[in-house]
N, C-alpha and C positions, 0 to 999 in steps of 0.2 A: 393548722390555723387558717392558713389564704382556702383550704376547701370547705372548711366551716365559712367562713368569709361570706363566699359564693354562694352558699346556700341559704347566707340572712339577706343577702342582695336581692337574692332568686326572688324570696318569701315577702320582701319589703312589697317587687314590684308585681308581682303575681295577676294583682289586681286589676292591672294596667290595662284598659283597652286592646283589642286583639289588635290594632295598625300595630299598634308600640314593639310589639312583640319580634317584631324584623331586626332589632338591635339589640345588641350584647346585653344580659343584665346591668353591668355597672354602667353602661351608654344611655342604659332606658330610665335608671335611677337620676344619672344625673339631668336630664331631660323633664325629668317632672318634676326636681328638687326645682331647675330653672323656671319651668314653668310655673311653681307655686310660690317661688317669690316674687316672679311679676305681678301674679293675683295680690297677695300682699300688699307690692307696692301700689296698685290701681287701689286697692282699697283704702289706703292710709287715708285719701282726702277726703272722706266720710267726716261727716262730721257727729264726733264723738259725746255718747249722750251724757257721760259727764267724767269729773275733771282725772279721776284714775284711768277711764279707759283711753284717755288721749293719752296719758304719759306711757302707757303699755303700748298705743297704738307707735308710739315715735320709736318704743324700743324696739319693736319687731319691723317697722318698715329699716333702723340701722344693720340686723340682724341678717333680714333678707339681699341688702346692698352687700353684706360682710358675703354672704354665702356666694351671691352670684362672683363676688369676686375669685374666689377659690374655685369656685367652678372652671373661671374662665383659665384659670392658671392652668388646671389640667385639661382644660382643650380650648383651645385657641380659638376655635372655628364658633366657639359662643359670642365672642370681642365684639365682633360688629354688631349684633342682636343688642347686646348689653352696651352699649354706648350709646346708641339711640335713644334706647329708650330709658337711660341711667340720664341724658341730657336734657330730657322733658322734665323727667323729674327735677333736677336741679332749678330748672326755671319757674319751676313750680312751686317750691317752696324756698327760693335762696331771700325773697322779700318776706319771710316770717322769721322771726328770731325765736320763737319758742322748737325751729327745727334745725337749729345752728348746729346742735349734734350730728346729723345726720349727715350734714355737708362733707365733715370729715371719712368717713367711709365711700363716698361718690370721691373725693378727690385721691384715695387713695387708688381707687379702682383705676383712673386714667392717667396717675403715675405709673401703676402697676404695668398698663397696656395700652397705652395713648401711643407709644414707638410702636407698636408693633403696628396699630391700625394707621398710624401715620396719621390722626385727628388734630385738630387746634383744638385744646384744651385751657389754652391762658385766660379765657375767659373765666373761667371758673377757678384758677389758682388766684387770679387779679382777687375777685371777690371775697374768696377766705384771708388773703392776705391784708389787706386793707380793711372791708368795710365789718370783720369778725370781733379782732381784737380793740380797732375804734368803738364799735357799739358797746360787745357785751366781755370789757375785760372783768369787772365787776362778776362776772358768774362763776366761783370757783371751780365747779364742776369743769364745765367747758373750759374755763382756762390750764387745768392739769391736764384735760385730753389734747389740747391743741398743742402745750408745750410737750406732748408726748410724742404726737406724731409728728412734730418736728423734730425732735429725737432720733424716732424710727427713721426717719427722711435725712439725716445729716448728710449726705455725701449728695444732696439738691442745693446745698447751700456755698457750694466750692465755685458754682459759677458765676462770678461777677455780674454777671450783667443779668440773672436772672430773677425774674419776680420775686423769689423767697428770699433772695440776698438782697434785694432793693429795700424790702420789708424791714429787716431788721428793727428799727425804731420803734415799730410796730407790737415786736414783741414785746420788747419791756417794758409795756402799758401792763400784757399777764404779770411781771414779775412786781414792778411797783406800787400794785393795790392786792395782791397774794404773796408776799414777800417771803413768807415762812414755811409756807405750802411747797413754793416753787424752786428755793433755793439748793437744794441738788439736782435737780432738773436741768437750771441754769450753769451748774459747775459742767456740766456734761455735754450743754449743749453751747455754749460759750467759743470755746476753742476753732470749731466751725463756723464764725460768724465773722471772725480777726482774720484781717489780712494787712497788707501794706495800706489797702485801699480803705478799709473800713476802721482801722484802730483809731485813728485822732477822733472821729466822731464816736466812738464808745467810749473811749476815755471821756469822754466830756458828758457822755449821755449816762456814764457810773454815776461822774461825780454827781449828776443833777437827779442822780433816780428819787430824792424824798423829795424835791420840789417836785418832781414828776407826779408822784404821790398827789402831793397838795393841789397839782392843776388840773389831775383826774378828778378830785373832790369839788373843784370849785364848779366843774364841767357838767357832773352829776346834776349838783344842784341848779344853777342858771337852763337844765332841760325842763326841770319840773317848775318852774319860773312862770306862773301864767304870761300869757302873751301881751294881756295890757298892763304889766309890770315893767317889762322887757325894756321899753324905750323910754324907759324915767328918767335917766341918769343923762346928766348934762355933758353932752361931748369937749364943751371950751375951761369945766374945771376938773380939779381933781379928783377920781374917784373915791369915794367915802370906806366903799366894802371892798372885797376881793369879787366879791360875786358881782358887782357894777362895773370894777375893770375887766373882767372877761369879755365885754364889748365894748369898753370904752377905746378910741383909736390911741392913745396913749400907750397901750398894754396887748391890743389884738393882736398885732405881730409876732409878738413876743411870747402869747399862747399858741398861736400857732403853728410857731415852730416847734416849740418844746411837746406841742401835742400831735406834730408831725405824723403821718400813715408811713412814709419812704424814707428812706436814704435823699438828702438831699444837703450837704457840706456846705453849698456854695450860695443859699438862701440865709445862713443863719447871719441874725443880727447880730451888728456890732458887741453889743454886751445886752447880756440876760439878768446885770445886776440889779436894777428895777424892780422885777420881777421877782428873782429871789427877796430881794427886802420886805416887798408886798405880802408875797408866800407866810412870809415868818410869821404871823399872826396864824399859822396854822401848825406852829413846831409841836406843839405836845398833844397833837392829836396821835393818838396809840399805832394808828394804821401808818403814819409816817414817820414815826419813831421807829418801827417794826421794820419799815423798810430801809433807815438809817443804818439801823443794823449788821443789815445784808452786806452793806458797801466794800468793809472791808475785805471778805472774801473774795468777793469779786472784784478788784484792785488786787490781790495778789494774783490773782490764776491770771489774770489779764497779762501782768508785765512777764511771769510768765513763759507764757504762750509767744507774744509778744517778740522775747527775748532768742527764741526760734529761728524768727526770720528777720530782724528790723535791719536796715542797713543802715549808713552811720548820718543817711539826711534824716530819717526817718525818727534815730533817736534823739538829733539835736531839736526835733521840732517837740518829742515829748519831754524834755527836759527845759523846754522855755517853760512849754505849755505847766507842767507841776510846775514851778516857780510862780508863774503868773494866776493859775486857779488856785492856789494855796490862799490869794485873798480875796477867792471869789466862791466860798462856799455857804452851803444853807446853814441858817442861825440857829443849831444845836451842838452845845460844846460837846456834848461826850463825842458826836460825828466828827465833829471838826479834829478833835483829839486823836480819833484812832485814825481819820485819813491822812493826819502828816504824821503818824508812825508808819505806816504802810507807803507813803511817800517818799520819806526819810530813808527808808531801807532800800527802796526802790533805786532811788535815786545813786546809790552807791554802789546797784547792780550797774546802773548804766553805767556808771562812770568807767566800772573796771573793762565792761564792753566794751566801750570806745574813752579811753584816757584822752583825747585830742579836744574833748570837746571843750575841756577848760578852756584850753587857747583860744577854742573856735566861738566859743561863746563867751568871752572875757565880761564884754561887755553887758551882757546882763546877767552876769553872774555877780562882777563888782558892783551893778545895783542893788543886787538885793543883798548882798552880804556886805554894803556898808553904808543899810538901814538898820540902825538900833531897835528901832521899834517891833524887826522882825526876831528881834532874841526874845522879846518876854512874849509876843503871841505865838509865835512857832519856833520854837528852842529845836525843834528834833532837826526840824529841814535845813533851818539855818548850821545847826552845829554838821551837819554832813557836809555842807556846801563848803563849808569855812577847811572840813577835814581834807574833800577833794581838792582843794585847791593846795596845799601844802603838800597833796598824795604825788598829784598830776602835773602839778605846773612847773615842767621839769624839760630841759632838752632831751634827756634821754626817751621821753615817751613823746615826743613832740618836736622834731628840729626846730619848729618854727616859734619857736618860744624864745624870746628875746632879754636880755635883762631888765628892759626899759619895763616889761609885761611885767614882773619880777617886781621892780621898784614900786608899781601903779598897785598891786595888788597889796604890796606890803603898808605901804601908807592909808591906801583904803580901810585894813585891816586893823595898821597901831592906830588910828584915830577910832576905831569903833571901842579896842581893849582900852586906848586913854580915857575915851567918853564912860564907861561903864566901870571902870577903875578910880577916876578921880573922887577925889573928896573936896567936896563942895561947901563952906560954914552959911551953917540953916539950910542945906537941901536937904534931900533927902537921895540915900545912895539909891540905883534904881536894884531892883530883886533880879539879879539873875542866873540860870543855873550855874551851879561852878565847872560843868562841865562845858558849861560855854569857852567859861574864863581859861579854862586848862586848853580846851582843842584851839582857842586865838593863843595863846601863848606857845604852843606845839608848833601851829601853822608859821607864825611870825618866826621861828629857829629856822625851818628848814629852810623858808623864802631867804634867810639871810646867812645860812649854809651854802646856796648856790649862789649867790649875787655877797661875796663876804665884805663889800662896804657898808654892808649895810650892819657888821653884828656888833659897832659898839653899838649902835640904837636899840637892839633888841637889847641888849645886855646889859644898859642901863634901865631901860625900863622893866628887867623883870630883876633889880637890884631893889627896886623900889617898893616889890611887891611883899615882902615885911610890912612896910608901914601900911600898906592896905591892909591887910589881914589884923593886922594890933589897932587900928580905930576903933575906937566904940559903935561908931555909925555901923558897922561893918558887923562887927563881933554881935550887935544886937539884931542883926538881919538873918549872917549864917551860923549853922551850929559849928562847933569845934572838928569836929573830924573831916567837915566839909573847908576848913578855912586850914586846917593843916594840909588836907592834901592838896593846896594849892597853894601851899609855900613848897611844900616838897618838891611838885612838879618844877617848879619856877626853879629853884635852888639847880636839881639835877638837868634842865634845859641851860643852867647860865655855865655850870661848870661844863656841860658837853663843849660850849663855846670858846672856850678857852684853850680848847683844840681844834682847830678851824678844819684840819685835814681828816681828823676822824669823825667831825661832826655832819662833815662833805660827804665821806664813805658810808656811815650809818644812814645819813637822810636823803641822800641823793645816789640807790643803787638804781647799776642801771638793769636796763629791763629783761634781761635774760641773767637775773642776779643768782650769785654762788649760794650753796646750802646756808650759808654762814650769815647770809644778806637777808635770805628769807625770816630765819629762825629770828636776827635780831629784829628785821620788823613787823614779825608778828608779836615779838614779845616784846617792846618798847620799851614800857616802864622797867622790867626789869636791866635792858641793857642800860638806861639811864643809872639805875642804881648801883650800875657797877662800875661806868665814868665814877661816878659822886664817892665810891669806894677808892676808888685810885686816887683821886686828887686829896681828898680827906679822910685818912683811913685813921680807926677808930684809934682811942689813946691806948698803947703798949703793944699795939699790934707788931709785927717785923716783916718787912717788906722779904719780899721771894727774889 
């Protein structure tokens, strides 16, 4: 085979001028492969007699960048020829966007061999990073090659402080106007982009990717805005369109960021809320609906990856931060839905990450879980927070956990179960899940398992919990199986209590707990049903 090889080498360059003939066949082939894609490239700037032969003409001058690169891989001594003049060419067409394609094979070239010649290249990484994905994210073509060769290039993205890692925000302009296209692309290329340094601004830049959507759309249009349009719109009132606030100073900063080229954390405005409300006249457009979509996935691969490295500042700052974006998302329910199910679970990864953080963030933790309001808009987040806090809020995972901590959360708690338990003559009871109602009545046991002055109040108010259940008010809101199984729970939480010492052992093990501690709280309800079998065993039964 390798002396057939040699003999189509031979026969390729045969033809070759007799200088040439001093170098080895595969030396002299590759010498005028090089030479004839220079010719190539010099000829690309011809101007093409019409609109096919330019789209051929851009694919052969990518073709001949492809080749000299390979060239140069096997011999080295090409690098310096092909940078020169691979550098003219860039300057040459980096102000044309019908040759944005091409850029990416020139950048790959002085990835490939930029150390070796020891050249300043960042001018040309600056330029694909910034000013490719700002102009023409809109080109799905080039948006799949570019998220490609950032793919190929992942282990360029581990350096902080380097152009491509600056970029990031950048990218996901491809991803939120190609959302479907690009969505495993982004599973792959994701993980490379999270660090300590860059998670809180992704987290934020998921949560915004269909606003992101909607401000790439408003951006399009306001280009193609003739110019004596442009300055119509009154600076001192309020904008009428979205397309008027894209320059109105009310709203410019706040595109700006969101429409950001870099990495830059320390720029972003106080709140984006504005902004999203504005957006929302654009919820049911398909392309941002499409990208809505995406969110989820990429919120789980995030936390994650995430979950890898974060250390324990790192996670209490993501678990404000879900709390507090939870009522700052873009105005489509199905999104809003599925991001505090993926939050929700989220959240109760972190927890078991670091259980301290109850303590450590009591205090906004007791804010939002003793807002009623956040059980009928977000039942999934609230009912985990309400679960971590009866999980965690324990000396055993915490020395610093005090009773006083203990008391504050418990009353925060029985005032939110009294306000959505009471019956009110002519209210109306509010709707909420019974799961709510069961993990506040779970939670309220164990807070007053460790702190035990507290358990006749629990145990009066979940005595109470019959007459909730047998209203009318009540009976015509939940269905039957939903209103027994929260007499059940109630019932098998009131008799646990009446054993203070084994309701202490079941709910407060500690953290290096026995097979026996595991088993019962993994399986709860049933240990519950077996209290409730001891103290009231069935009629004729005989005790062992």
């Amino acid at each position: 085979d390798k002396a057939g090889m040699d003999r189509s080498v031979t026969s390729v360059v045969s033809t070759a001028p007799t200088a040439g003939r001093l170098l080895p066949p595969r030396e002299r082939l590759r010498e005028k492969a090089f030479e004839y894609c220079q010719r190539l490239i010099e000829q690309s700037n011809r101007r093409p007699l019409k609109k096919d032969d330019g789209d051929l003409q851009k694919a052969c001058l990518i073709e001949a960048v492809t080749i000299m690169d390979i060239i140069c891989k096997q011999d080295s001594s090409y690098v310096c020829r092909a940078d020169s003049f691979l550098k003219i060419l860039h300057s040459r067409i980096c102000g044309d966007a019908t040759y944005a394609r091409a850029l990416l094979p020139i950048a790959q070239f002085f990835l490939n061999h930029s150390k070796l010649e020891a050249v300043d290249s960042d001018a040309i990484y600056k330029h694909l990073f910034s000013d490719i994905p700002a102009q023409l994210f809109h080109n799905p073509s080039l948006a799949f090659e570019f998220v490609q060769f950032c793919k190929d290039n992942s282990q360029l993205f581990t350096d902080s402080s380097s152009i491509f890692r600056q970029s990031f925000p950048n990218l996901f302009k491809f991803l939120a106007w190609n959302s479907p296209p690009l969505i495993s692309e982004f599973v792959d290329l994701l993980p490379f982009l999270l660090d300590a340094g860059t998670a809180i601004e992704i987290f934020h830049l998921l949560l915004d990717l269909p606003c992101l959507t909607a401000a790439l759309d408003i951006q399009l249009r306001a280009v193609a805005v003739p110019a004596s349009e442009k300055a119509g719109s009154d600076p001192a009132g309020k904008p009428a369109t979205c397309l008027e606030a894209f320059r109105h100073p009310l709203y410019k900063s706040m595109f700006q960021y969101l429409l950001r080229t870099k990495s830059a954390p320390e720029d972003a405005p106080e709140s984006l809320v504005p902004l999203r409300q504005l957006l929302g006249s654009l919820a049911g457009s398909p392309r941002v609906v499409q990208c809505a979509e995406t969110v989820p996935v990429l919120l789980e691969l995030f936390f994650r990856v995430v979950a890898e490295f974060a250390d324990g500042s790192l996670i209490n700052q993501l678990v404000v931060l879900l709390l507090q974006r939870s009522d700052q998302l873009y105005e489509i329910q199905s999104f809003k839905d599925d991001v505090y199910r993926v939050l929700s679970s989220q959240l109760a990864m972190l927890c078991r990450l670091r259980p301290a953080l109850v303590v450590e963030l009591s205090t906004e933790i007791l804010e939002f879980s003793g807002a009623v309001s956040n059980i009928q808009s977000k039942e999934a987040i609230f009912t985990h927070v309400v679960w971590a806090v009866g999980e965690y809020l324990s000396v055993s995972y915490d020395k610093r956990c005090t009773v006083e901590q203990i008391t504050r959360f418990f009353e925060t708690l029985e005032a939110v179960l009294f306000e959505i338990t009471q019956l009110r003559p002519q209210a109306s009871t509010p709707s909420c899940a019974p799961r709510a109602i069961s993990v506040l009545m779970a939670t309220l046991t164990k807070l007053a398992a460790r702190s035990q002055d507290l358990i006749p109040r629990v145990s009066m108010f979940l005595s109470k919990m019959r007459t909730f259940v047998q209203s009318p008010a009540v009976t015509s809101v939940y269905c039957e199986e939903d209103l027994e199984e929260i007499l059940i729970r109630a019932t098998e939480l009131m008799n646990l209590l009446k054993m203070p010492s084994v309701a202490q052992f079941v709910f407060t093990p500690p953290v290096a707990s026995t097979r026996f501690q595991r088993d019962v709280n993994d399986s709860l309800p049933l240990a519950l049903r077996m209290v409730t079998q001891l103290l009231e065993p069935a009629p004729g039964s005989v005790p062992v």
